[in-house]
C-alpha positions as protocol buffer text, in pm:
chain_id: "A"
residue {
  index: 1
  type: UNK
  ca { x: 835 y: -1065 z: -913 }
}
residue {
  index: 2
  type: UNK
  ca { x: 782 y: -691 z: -792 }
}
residue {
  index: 3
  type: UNK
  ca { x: 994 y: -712 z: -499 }
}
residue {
  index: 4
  type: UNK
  ca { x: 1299 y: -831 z: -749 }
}
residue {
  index: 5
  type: UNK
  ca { x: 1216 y: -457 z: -906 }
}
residue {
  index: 6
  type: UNK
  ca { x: 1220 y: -316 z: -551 }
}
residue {
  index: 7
  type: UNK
  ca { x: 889 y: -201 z: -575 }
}
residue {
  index: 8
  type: UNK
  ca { x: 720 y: -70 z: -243 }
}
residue {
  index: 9
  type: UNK
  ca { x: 392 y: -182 z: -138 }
}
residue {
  index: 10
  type: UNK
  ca { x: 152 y: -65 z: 66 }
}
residue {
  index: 11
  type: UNK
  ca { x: -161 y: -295 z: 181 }
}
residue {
  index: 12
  type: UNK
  ca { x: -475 y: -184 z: 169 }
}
residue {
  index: 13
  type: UNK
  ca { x: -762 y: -318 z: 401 }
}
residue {
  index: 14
  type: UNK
  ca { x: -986 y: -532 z: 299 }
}
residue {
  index: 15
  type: UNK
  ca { x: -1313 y: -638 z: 453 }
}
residue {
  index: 16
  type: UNK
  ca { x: -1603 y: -900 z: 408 }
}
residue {
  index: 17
  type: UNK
  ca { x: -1719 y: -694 z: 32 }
}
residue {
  index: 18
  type: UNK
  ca { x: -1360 y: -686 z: -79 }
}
residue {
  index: 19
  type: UNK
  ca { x: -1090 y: -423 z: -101 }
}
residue {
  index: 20
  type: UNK
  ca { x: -1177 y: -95 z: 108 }
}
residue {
  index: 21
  type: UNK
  ca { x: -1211 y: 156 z: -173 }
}
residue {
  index: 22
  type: UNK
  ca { x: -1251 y: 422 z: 78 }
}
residue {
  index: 23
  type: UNK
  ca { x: -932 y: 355 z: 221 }
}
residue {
  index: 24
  type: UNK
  ca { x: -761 y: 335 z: -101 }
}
residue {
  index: 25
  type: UNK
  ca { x: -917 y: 679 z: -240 }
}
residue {
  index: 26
  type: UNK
  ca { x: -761 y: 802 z: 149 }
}
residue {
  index: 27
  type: UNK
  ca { x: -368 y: 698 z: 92 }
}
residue {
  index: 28
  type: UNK
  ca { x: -391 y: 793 z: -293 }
}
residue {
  index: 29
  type: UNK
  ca { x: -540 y: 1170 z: -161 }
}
residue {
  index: 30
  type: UNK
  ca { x: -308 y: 1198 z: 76 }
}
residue {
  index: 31
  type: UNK
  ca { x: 3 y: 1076 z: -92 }
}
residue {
  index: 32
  type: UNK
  ca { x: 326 y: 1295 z: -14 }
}
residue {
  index: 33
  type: UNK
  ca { x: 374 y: 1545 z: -239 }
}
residue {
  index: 34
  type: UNK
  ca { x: 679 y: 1480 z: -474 }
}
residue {
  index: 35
  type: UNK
  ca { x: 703 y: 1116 z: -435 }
}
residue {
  index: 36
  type: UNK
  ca { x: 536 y: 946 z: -710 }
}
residue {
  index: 37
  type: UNK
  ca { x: 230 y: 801 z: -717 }
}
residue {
  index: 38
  type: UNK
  ca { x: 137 y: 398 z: -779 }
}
residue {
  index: 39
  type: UNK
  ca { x: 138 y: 262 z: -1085 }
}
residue {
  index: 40
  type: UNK
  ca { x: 0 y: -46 z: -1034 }
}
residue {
  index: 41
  type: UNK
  ca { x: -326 y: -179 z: -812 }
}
residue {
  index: 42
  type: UNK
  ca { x: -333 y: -563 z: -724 }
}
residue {
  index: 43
  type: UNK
  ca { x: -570 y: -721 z: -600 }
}
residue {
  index: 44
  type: UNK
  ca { x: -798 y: -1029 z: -589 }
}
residue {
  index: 45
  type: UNK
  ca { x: -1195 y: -935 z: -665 }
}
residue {
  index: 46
  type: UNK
  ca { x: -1319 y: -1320 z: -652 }
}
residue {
  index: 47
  type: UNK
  ca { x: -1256 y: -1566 z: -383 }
}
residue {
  index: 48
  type: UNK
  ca { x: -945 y: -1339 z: -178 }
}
residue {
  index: 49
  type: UNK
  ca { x: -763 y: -1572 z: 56 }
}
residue {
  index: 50
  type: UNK
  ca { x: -777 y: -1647 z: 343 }
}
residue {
  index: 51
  type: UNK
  ca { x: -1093 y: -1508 z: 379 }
}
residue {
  index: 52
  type: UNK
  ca { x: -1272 y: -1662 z: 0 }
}
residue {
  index: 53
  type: UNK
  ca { x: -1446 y: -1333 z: -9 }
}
residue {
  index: 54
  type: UNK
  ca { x: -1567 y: -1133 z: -317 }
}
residue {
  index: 55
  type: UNK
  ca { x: -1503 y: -818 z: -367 }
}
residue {
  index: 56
  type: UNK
  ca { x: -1890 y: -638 z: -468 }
}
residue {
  index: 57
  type: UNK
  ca { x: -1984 y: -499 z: -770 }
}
residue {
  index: 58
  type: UNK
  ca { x: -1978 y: -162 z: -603 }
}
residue {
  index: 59
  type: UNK
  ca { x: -1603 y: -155 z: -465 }
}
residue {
  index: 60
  type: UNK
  ca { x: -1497 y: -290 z: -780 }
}
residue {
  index: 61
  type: UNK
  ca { x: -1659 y: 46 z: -956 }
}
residue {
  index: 62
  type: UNK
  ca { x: -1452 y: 253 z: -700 }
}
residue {
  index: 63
  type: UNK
  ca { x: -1159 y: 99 z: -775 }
}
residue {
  index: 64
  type: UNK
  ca { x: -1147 y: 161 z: -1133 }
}
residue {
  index: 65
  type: UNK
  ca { x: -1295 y: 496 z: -1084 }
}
residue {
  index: 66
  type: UNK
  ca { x: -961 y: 525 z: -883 }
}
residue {
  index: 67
  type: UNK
  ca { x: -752 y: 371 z: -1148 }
}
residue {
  index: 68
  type: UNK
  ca { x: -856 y: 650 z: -1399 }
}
residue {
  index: 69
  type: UNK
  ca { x: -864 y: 933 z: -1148 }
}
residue {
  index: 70
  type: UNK
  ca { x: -475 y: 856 z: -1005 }
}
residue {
  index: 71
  type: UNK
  ca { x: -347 y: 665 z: -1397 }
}
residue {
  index: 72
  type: UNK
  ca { x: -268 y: 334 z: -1223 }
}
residue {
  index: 73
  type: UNK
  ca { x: -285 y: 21 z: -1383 }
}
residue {
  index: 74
  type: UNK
  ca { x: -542 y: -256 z: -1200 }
}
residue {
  index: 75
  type: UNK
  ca { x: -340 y: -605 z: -1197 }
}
residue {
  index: 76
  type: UNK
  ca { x: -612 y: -919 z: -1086 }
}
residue {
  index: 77
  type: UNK
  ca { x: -443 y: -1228 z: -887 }
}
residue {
  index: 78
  type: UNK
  ca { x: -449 y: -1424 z: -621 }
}
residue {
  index: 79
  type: UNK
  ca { x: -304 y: -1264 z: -276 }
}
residue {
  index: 80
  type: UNK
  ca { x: -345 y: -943 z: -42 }
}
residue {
  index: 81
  type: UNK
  ca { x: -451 y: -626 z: -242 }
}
residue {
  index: 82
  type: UNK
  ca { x: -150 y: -365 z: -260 }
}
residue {
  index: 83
  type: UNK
  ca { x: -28 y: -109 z: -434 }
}
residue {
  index: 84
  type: UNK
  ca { x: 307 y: -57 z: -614 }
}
């Protein structure tokens, strides 16, 4: 559905206790000035495939903590956490 709107996305790693918050908080610092920022963070906290892992209580905090710090939207699902 996204790539119909011609949304970009941009993968963010993800390792045995989920999406790698540090990362994320790294590409949304260090975004290029004048090109707008995400709007929308998806991602899988329970059971990610391949891998089935779930994403801890602690990188789930960062992530919203994110979300309210950059105004992006948090969209849970079943695939490789991006952002748009």
């Amino acid at each position: 559905m996204l790539k119909t709107l011609h949304c970009e996305q941009i993968e963010v790693e993800t390792d045995a206790n989920g999406v790698c918050s540090h990362l994320l908080r790294d590409i949304l610092e260090n975004w290029p000035v004048g090109k707008p920022k995400p709007k929308i963070f998806y991602t899988v906290p329970y059971g990610c495939n391949p891998t089935g892992s779930t994403a801890t209580l602690e990188r789930r905090k960062e992530v919203l903590r994110l979300a309210r710090e950059h105004n992006f939207l948090i969209l849970e699902g079943g695939y490789i956490p991006s952002i748009f």
